[in-house]
C-alpha positions as CSV (number, residue, x, y, z in Angstrom):
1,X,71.5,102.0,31.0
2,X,69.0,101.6,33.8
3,X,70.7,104.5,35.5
4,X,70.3,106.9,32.7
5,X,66.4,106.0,32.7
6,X,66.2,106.5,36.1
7,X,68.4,110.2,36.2
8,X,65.7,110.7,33.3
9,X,62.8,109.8,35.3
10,X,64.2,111.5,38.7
11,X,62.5,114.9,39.2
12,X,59.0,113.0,38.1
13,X,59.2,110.6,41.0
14,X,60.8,113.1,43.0
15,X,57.8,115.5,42.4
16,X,55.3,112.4,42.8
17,X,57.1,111.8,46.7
18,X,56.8,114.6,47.7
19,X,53.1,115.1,46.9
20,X,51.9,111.7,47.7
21,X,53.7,110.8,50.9
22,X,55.0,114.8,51.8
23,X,58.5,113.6,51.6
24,X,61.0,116.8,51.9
25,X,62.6,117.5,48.6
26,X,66.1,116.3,50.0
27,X,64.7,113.1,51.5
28,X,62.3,112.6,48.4
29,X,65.5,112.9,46.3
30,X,67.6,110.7,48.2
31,X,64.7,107.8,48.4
32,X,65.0,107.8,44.3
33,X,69.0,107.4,44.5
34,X,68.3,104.3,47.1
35,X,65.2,102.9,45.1
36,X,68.0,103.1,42.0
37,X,70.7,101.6,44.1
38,X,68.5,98.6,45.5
39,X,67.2,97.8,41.8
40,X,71.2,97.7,40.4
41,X,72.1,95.8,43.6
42,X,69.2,92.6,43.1
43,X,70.0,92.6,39.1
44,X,73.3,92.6,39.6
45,X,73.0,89.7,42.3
46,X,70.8,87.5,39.9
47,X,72.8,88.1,37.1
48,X,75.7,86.9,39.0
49,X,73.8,84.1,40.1
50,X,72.3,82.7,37.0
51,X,68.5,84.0,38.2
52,X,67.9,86.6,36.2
53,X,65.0,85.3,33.8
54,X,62.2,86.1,36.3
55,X,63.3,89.9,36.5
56,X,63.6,90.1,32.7
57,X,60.1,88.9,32.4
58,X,59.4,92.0,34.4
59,X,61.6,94.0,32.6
60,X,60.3,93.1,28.8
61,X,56.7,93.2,30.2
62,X,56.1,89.4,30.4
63,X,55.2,89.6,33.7
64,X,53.9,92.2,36.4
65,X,56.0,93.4,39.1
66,X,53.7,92.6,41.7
67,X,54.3,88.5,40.4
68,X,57.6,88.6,41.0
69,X,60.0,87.2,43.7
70,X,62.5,89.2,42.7
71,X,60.8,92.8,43.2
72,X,59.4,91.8,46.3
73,X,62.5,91.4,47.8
74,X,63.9,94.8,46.3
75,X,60.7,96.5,48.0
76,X,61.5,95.1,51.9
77,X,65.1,95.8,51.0
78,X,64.1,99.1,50.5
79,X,62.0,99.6,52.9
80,X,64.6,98.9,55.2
81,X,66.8,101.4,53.7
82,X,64.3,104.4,53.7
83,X,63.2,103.6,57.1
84,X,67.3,102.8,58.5
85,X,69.5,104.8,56.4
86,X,66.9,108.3,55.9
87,X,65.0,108.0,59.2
88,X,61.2,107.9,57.5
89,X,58.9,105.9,59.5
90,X,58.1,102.6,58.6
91,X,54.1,103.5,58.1
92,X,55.6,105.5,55.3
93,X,58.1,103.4,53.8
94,X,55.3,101.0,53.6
95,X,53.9,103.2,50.9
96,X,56.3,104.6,49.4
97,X,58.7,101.7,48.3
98,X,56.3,99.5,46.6
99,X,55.0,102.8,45.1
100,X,58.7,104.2,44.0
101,X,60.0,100.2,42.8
102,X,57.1,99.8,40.4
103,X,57.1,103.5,39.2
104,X,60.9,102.6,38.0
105,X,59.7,98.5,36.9
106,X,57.4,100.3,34.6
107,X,58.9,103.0,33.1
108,X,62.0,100.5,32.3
109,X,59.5,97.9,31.3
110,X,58.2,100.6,29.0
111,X,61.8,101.5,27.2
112,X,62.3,97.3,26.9
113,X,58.9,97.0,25.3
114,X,58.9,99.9,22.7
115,X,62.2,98.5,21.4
116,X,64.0,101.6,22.9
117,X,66.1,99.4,24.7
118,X,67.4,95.8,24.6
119,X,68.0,93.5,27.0
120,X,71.4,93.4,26.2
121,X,71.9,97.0,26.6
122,X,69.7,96.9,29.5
123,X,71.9,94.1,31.5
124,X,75.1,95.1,30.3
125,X,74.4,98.8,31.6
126,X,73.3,97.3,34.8
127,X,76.4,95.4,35.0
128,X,78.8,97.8,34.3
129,X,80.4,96.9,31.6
130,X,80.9,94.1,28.7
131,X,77.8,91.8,29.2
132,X,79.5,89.0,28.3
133,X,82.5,89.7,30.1
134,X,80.2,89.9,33.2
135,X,78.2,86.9,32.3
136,X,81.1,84.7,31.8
137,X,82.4,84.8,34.8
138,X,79.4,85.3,36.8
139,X,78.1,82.0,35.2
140,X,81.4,79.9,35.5
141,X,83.0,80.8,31.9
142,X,79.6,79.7,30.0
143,X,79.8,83.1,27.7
144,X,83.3,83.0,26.9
């Protein structure tokens, strides 16, 4: 689910790179596939882990992205990423992580809050699959 709102979202923050920070269009492109790939990777890690209620409070608008743990972590993940795996300079990937994180927090928040979403569909997406499946056995059974 999360992916699909991000493919939707793409060529916005694509266009938004590459005017604020003058990101190429290939690099610009490919720092929205990692921004998408670190937010999957630290839900499905909590989610596994039992610690997912602080980034659902994000998610549902509960809570800011800039209170949480959570994306924090996501952002210096990232900025690793952009400045290790595509070669921007770190004065850059300063900017444009926490700018590219929330961009994506918000417009998710924003499907979770208008009801065009549910958490359920939001997690299970995320997951991969059957949420309770997932759940189950990332949580030692307690779903099944």
């Amino acid at each position: 689910m999360i992916e699909n709102i991000i493919n939707n979202l793409k060529g916005q923050l694509t266009g938004e790179l590459q005017n604020k920070y003058n990101l190429q269009p290939d690099t610009a492109n490919k720092s929205v596939d990692l921004a998408k790939d670190n937010i999957m990777d630290e839900v499905k890690n909590r989610a596994a882990s039992g610690n997912i209620g602080g980034l659902m409070d994000v998610f549902k608008g509960n809570k800011g992205a800039s209170e949480s743990s959570a994306v924090d972590g996501m952002i210096g993940k990232y900025v690793s990423d952009l400045t290790g795996r595509l070669g921007i300079p770190e004065s850059i990937a300063k900017q444009v992580a926490p700018f590219a994180i929330n961009f994506i927090m918000q417009k998710v928040s924003g499907k979770v809050s208008s009801g065009g979403v549910s958490q359920g569909d939001l997690l299970g997406g995320l997951m991969g699959g059957n949420l309770k499946d997932t759940l189950g056995k990332g949580l030692g059974g307690l779903f099944k």
